[in-house]
N, C-alpha and C positions, 0 to 999 in steps of 0.2 A: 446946106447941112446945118443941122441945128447943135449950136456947142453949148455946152453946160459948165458953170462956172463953178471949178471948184472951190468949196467950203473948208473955214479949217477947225471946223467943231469937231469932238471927238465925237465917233459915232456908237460906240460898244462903253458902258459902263459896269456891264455886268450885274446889275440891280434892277432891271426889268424883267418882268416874268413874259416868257412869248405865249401869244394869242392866236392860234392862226384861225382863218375862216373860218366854212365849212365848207367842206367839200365839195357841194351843189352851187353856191355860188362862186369859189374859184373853176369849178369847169363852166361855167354860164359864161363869166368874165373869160374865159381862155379864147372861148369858140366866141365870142361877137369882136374880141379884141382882133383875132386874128383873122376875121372876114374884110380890118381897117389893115391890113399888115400890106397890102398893096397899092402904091399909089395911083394907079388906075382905078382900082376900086373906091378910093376914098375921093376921086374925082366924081365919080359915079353916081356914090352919096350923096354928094354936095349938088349935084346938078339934082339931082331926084329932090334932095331937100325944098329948092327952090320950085320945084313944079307940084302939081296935083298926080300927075301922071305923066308917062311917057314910051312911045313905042319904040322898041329895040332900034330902029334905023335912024330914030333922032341922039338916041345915046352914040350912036356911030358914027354920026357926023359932027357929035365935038370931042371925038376921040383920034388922038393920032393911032390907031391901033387896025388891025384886021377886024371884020365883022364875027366871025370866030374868036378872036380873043374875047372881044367884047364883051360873047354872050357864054364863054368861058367863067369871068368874071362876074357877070351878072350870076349866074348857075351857083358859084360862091357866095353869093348876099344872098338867094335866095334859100341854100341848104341852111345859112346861118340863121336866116329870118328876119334881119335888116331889111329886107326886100320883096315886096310880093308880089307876083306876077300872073296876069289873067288873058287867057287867050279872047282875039278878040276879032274871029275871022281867022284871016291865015297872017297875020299878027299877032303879036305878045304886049301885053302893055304893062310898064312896070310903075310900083310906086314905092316909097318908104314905109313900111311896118312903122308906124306912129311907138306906137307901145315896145315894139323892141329899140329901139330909141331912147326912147324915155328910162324903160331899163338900161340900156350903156349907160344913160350921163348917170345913172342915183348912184351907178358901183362904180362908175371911174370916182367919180366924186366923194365916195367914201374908202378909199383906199388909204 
């Protein structure tokens, strides 16, 4: 578990005007954030990060999970779009969405 070290700046001055987004980009950032909200899924990523592609029964075999959960999960990256998946025979072969990617890091990054 990751602990965060409390700070003892005051955080409210009451002399900042608030700024909130827009709307289109906080639900972009809601729905790719919460496709990472599972640590199975963000295992997923990371493994997909690492390859060009790959078919559902190699994400299974470094998954401590059911092949059902798995492709549960993956079903999730792909609604989100993190994930794109191409049948290939009577296999699926999955890879990272490049550009939805690259979109997460610019808005986590500008938060």
């Amino acid at each position: 578990m990751v602990k965060l070290k409390a700070q003892s700046q005051k955080c409210c001055n009451g002399s900042e005007k608030l700024a909130l987004p827009d709307v289109t980009w906080a639900d972009d950032l809601a729905k790719l954030s919460w496709a990472l909200a599972h640590p199975a899924r963000v295992r997923i990523v990371r493994l997909l990060l690492d390859r060009t592609s790959c078919m559902c029964g190699e994400i299974v075999e470094e998954m401590p999970l059911a092949q059902s959960t798995v492709s549960q999960h993956l079903k999730i990256l792909k609604e989100t779009g993190l994930v794109q998946g191409e049948i290939d025979g009577p296999r699926v072969c999955y890879c990272i969405n490049r550009d939805a990617m690259e979109q997460l890091k610019k808005m986590i990054s500008s938060l």
